[in-house]
DRENPA-860523 format. One line per field, with one value per residue: residue in one letter; x, z, y of N, C-alpha, C in turn. Coordinates in steps of 0.2 Angstrom, whole numbers, plus 2048, in hexadecimal, padded with zeros to 3 digits. Each point is the difference from the previous one (the first is absolute). Layout:
DRENPA-860523
type <- A|...
nc1 <- X|...
nc3 <- Z|...
nc2 <- Y|...
cac1 <- X|...
cac3 <- Z|...
cac2 <- Y|...
cc1 <- X|...
cc3 <- Z|...
cc2 <- Y|...
//
This chain:
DRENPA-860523
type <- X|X|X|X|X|X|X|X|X|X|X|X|X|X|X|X|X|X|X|X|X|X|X|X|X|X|X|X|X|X|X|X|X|X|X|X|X|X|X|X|X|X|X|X|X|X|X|X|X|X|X|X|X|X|X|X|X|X|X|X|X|X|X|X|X|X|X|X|X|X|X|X|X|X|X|X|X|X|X|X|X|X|X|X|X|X|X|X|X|X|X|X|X|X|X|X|X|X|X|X|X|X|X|X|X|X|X|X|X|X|X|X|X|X|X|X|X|X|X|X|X|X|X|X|X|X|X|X|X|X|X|X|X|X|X|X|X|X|X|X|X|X|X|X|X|X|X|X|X|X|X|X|X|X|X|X|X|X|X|X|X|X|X|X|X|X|X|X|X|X|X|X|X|X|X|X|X|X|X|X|X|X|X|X|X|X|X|X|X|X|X|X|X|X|X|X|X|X|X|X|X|X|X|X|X|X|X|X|X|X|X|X|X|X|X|X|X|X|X|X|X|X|X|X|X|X|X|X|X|X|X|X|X|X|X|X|X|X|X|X|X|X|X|X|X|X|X|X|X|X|X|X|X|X|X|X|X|X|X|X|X|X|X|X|X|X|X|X|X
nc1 <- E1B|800|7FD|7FF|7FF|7FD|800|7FD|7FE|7FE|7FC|801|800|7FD|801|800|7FD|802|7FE|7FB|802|802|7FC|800|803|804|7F9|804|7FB|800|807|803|7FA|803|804|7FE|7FD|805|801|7FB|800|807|7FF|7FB|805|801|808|7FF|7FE|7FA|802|7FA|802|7FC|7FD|802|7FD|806|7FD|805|7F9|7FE|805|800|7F8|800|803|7FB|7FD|7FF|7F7|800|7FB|804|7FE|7FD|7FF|809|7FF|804|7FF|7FB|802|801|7FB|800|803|7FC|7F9|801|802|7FD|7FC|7FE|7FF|7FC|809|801|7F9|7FD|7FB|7FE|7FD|7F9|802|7FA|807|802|7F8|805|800|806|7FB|804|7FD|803|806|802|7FF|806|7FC|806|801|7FB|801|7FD|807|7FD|800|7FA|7FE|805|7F9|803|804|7FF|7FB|809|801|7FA|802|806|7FA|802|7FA|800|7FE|805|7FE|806|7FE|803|7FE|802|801|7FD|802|802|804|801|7FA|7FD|808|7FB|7FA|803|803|7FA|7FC|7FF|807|801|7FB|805|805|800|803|7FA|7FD|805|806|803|802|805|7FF|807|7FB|7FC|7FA|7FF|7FD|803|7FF|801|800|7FB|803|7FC|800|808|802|7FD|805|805|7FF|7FA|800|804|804|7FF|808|800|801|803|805|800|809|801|805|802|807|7FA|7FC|7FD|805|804|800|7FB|801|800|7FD|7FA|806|805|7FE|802|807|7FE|7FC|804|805|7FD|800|807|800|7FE|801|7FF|803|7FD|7FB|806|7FD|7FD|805|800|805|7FF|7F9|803|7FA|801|7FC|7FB|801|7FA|7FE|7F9|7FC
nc3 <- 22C|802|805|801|7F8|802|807|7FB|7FA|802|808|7FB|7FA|805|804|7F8|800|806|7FE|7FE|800|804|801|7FE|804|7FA|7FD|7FC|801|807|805|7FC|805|804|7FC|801|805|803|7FC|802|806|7FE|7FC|808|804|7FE|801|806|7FD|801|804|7FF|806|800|805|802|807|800|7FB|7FD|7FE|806|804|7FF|801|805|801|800|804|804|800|807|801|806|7FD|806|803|800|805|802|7FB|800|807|7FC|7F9|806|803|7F9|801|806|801|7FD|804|800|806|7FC|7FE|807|800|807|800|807|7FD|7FF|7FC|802|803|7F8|802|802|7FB|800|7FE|7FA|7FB|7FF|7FF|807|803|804|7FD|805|7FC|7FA|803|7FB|7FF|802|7FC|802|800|7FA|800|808|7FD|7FB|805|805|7FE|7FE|805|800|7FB|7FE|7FC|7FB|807|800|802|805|800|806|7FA|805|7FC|800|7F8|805|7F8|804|803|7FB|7FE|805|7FC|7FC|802|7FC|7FE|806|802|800|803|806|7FB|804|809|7FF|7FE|7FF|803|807|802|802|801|802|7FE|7FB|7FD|7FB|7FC|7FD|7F9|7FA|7FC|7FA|7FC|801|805|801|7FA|802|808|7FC|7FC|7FA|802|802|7FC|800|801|805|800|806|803|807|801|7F9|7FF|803|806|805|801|803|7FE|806|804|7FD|7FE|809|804|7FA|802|7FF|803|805|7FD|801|804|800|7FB|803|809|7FE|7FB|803|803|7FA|801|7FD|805|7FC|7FE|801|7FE|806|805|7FC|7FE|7F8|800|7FA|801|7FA|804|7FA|805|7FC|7F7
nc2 <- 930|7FC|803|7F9|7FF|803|7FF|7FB|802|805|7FD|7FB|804|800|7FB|7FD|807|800|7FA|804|808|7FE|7FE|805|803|801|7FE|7FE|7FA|804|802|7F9|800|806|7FD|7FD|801|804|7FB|7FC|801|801|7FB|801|803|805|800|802|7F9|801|7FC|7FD|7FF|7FA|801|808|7FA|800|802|7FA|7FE|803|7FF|7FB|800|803|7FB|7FD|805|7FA|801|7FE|7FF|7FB|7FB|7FF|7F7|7FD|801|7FB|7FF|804|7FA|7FB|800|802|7FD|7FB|801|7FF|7F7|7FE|802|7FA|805|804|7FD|7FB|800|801|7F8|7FE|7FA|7FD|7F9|7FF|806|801|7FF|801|7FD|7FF|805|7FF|7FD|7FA|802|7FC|7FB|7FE|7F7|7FF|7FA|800|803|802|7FB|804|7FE|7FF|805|7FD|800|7FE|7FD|7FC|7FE|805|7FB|7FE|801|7F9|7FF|804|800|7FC|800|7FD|7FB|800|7F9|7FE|7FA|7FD|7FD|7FB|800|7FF|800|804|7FF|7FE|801|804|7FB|7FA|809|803|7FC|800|802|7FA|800|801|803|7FA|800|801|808|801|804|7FF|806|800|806|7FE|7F9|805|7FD|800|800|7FE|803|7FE|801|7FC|800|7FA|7FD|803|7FA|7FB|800|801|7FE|7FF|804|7FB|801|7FE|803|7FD|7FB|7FE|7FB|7FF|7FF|7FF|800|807|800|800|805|7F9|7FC|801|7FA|801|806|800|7FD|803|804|7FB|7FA|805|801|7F9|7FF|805|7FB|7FA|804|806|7FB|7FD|803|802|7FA|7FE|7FF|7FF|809|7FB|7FE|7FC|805|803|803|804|804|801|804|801|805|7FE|806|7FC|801
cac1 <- 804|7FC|802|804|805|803|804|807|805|804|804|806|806|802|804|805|803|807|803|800|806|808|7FD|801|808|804|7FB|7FE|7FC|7FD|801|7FE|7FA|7FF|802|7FC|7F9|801|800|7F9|7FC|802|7FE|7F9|800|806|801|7FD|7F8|7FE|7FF|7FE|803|7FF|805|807|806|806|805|804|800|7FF|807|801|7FB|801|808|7FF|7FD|7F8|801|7FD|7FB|802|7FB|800|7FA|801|802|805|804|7FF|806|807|802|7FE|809|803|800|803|806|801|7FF|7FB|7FA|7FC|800|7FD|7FE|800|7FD|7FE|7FC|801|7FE|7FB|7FC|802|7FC|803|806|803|806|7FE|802|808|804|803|7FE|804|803|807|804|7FC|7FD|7FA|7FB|7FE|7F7|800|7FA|803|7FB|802|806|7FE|7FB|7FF|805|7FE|800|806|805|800|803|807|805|801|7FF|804|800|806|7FA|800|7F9|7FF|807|809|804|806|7FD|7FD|804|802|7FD|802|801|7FD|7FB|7FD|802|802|7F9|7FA|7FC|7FA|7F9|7FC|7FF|806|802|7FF|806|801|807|804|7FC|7FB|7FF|7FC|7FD|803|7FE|804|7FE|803|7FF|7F9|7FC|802|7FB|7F8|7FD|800|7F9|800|803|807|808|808|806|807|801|806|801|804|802|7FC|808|804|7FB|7FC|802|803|805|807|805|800|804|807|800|801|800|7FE|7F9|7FA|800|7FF|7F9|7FB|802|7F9|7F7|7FB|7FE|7FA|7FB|7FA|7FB|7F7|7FE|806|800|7FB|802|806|7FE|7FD|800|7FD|7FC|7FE|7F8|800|7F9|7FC|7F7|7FD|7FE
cac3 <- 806|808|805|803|7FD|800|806|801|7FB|803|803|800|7FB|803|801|7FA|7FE|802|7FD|7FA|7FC|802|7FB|7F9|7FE|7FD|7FA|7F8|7FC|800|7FA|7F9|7FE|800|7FB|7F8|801|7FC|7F9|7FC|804|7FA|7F9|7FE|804|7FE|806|802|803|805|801|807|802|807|806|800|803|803|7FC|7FE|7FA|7FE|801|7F9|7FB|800|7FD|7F8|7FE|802|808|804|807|801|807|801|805|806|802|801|7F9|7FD|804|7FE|7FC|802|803|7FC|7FB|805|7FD|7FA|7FE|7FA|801|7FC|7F9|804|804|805|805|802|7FD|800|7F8|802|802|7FC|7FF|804|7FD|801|7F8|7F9|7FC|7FD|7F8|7FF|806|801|808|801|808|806|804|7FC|804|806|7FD|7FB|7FB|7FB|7FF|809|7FF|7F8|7FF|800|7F9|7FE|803|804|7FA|7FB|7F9|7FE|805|800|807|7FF|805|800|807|802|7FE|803|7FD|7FE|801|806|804|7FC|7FF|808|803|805|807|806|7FD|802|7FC|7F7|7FE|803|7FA|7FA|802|801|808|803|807|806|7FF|807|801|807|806|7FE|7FE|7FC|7FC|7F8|7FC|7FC|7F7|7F9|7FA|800|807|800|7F9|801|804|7FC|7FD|7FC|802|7FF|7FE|7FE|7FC|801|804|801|805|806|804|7FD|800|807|807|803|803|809|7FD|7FF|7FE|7F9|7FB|804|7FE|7FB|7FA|7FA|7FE|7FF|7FB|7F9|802|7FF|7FA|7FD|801|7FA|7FA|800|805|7FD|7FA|804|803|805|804|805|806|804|805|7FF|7F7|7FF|7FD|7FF|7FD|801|801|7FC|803|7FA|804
cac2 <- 7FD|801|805|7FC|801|80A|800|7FC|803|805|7FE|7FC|804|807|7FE|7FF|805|801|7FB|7FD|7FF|7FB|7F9|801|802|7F9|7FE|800|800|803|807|7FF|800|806|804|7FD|804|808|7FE|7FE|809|808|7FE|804|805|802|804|806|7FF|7FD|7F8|7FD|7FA|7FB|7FA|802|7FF|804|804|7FD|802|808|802|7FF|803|806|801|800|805|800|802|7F9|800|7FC|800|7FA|800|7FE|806|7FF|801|809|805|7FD|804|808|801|801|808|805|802|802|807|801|805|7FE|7F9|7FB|800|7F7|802|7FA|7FF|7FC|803|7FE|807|806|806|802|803|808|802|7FB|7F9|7FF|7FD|7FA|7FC|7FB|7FD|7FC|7FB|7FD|804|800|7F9|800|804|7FA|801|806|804|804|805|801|804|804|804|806|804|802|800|803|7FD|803|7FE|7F8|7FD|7FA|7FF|7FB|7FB|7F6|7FB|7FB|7FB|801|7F9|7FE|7FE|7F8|7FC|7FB|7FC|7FA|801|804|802|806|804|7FE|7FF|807|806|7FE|800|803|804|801|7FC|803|803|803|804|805|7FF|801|7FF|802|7FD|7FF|7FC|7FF|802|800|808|802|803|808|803|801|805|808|801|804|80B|7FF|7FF|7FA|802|7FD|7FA|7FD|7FC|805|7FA|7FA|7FA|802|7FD|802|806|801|800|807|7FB|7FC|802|7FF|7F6|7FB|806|7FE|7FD|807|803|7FD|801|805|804|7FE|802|805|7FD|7FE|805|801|7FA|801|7FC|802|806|800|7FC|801|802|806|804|807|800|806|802|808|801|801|7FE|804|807
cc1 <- 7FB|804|807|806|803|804|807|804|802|807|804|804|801|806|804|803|808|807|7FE|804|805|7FF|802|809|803|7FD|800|7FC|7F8|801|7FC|7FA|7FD|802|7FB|7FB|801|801|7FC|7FC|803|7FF|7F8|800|803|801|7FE|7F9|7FF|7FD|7FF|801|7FC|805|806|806|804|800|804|7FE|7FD|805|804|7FE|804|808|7FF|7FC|7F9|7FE|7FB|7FB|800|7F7|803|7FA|804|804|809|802|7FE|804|805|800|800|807|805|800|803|809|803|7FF|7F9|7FA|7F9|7FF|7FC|7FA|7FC|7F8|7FC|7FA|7FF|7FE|7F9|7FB|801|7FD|801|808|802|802|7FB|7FC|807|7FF|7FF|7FE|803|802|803|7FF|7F8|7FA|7F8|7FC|801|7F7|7FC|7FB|804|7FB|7FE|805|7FC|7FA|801|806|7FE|7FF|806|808|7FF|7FD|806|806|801|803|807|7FE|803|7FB|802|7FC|801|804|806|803|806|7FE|7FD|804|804|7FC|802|806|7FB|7F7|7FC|802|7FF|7F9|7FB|7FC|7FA|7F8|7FA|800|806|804|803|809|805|807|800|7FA|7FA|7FC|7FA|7FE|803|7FB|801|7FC|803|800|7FA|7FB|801|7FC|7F9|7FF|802|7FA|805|803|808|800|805|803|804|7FF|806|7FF|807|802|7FB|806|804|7F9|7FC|805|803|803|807|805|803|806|808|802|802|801|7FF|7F9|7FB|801|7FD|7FB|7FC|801|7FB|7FB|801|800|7FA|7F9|7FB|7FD|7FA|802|808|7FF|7F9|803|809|800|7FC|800|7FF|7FD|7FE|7FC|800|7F6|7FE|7F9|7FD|7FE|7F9
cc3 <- 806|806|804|7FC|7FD|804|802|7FB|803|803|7FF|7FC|805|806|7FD|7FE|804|7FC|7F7|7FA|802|7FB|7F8|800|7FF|7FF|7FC|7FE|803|7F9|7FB|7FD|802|7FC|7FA|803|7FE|7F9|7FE|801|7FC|7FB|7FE|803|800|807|7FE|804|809|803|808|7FF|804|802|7FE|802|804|7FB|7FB|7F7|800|7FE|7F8|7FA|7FF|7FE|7F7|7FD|800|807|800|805|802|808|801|807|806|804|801|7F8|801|803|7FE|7FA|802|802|7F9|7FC|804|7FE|7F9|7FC|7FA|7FF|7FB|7FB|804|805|803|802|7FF|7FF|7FC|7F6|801|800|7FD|800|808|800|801|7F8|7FC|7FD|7FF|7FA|7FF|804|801|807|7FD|804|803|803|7FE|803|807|802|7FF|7FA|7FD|800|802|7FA|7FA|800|801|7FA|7FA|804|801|7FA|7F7|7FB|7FD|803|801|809|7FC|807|801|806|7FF|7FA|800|800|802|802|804|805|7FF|802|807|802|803|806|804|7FD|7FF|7FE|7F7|7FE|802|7FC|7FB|803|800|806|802|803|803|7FE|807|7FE|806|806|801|7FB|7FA|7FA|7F7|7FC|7FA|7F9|7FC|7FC|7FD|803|800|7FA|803|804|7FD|7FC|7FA|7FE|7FF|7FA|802|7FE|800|805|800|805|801|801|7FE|800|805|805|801|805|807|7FC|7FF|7FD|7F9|7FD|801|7FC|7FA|7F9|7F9|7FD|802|7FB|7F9|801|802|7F9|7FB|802|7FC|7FD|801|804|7FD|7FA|802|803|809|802|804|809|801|807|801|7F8|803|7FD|7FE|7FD|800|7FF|7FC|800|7FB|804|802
cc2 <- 801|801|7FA|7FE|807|7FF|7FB|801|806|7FE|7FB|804|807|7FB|7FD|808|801|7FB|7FF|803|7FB|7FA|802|7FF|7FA|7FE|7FF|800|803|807|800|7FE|806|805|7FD|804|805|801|802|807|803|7FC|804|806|805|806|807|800|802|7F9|800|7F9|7FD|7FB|801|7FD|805|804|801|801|806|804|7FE|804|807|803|7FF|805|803|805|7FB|802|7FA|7FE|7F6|802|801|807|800|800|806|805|800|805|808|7FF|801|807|806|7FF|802|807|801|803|7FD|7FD|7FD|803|7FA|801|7F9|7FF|7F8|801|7FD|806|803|805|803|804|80B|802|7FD|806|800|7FD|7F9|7FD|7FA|7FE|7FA|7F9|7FC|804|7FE|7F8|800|804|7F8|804|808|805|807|807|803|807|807|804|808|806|805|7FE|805|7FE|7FD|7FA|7FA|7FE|7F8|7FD|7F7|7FC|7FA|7FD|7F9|7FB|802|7FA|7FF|7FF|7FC|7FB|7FD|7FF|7FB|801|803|801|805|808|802|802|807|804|7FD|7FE|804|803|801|7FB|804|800|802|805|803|7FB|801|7FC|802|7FC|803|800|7FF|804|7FF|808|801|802|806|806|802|804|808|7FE|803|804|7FC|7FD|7FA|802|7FB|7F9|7FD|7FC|803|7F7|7F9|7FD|7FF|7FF|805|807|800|7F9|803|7FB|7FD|804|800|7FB|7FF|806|800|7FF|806|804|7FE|800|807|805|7FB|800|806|7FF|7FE|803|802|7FC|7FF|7F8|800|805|7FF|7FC|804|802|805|801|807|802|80A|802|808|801|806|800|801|809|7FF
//
């Protein structure tokens, strides 16, 4: 990540920090793609572990993790989220389940602590890198043997944005352009960029594991989508009782709004 996209990802999610839990409440089907995440993370992780988190956000799946048994080093770039998850650990009382500290995952050789058990980033956050490489290169480091990484990334095909092309192309199309695209939150703008579960494969290299691929919201709407499930309960209920069905058939757990992807790292000797 370079120094001018370092700064406006800061700054755009550190003025989305005061409002971005509110966006989740009465969510359906937020919740309910948050909950498949934590699914998939205890199907290779067993509680107790220690989990370093990127692009923690506010806290929210830290605060989670840790209700299920985990302890979390929660880090992020934007100063305004790291305050936000430090209000959290102070109210909650979480003392050293949760510790915080701002950083970008670019700099893990910068990192506080480790190696961990686990290594988990939520929602995106990873495509905002254009080169997985930035992140991949310091994993040996800041991850155990043994230790498996879930990570939740954009990739290029999702078909509920495909299907409004003839009202908005551009949209319908953006995840497939080369080099990114330019993104704006809270007014700020920064630069996207999308992956297939190969790309992610080759930047881990080798030393990973594939245990698990899934499609996050391949049926049900897109994540900034709150409306859909008010609206249409029904048709949400029958559609997210067929995206589980299907989320892991090869070539479907490659697409949607987001895939999950979990790997366990096995360096040779």
């Amino acid at each position: 990540m370079d120094d001018q996209q370092f700064s406006q990802v800061a700054a755009a999610f550190s003025h989305k920090a005061a409002v971005y839990d509110q966006f989740g409440v009465d969510h359906a089907n937020l919740t309910r793609m948050r909950e498949k995440v934590y699914a998939q993370l205890a199907r290779w992780t067993p509680a107790g572990t220690h989990i370093l988190e990127l692009n923690a956000g506010t806290g929210l799946d830290a605060v989670a993790l840790i209700e299920r048994g985990y302890r979390v080093h929660a880090t992020d770039i934007a100063p305004g989220m790291v305050a936000e998850i430090s209000c959290k650990r102070t109210a909650l009382g979480l003392g050293d389940r949760l510790t915080v500290q701002q950083g970008s995952f670019t700099e893990l050789n910068r990192l506080e602590g480790g190696p961990y058990d686990a290594i988990f980033s939520n929602f995106g956050g990873l495509n905002c890198v254009a080169e997985l490489t930035a992140v991949t290169q310091h994993l040996p480091r800041v991850l155990k043997p043994g230790g498996v990484l879930t990570w939740v990334i954009m990739p290029p095909i999702c078909p509920w944005e495909l299907l409004r092309f003839a009202k908005d192309w551009r949209v319908a199309t953006r995840r497939l352009r080369r080099g990114g695209v330019t993104a704006k939150v809270e007014g700020v703008t920064f630069q996207t960029y999308y992956f297939t579960p190969r790309q992610v494969q080759k930047a881990l290299g080798d030393a990973f594991q594939t245990l698990e691929l899934s499609s996050l919201s391949l049926l049900t709407p897109p994540a900034d989508n709150d409306q859909f499930a008010h609206n249409h309960p029904q048709l949400f209920h029958w559609l997210a009782k067929l995206d589980n069905r299907v989320c892991r058939w090869p070539v479907l757990n490659r697409m949607g709004d987001f895939f999950i992807l979990s790997a366990k790292y096995e360096p040779t000797a």
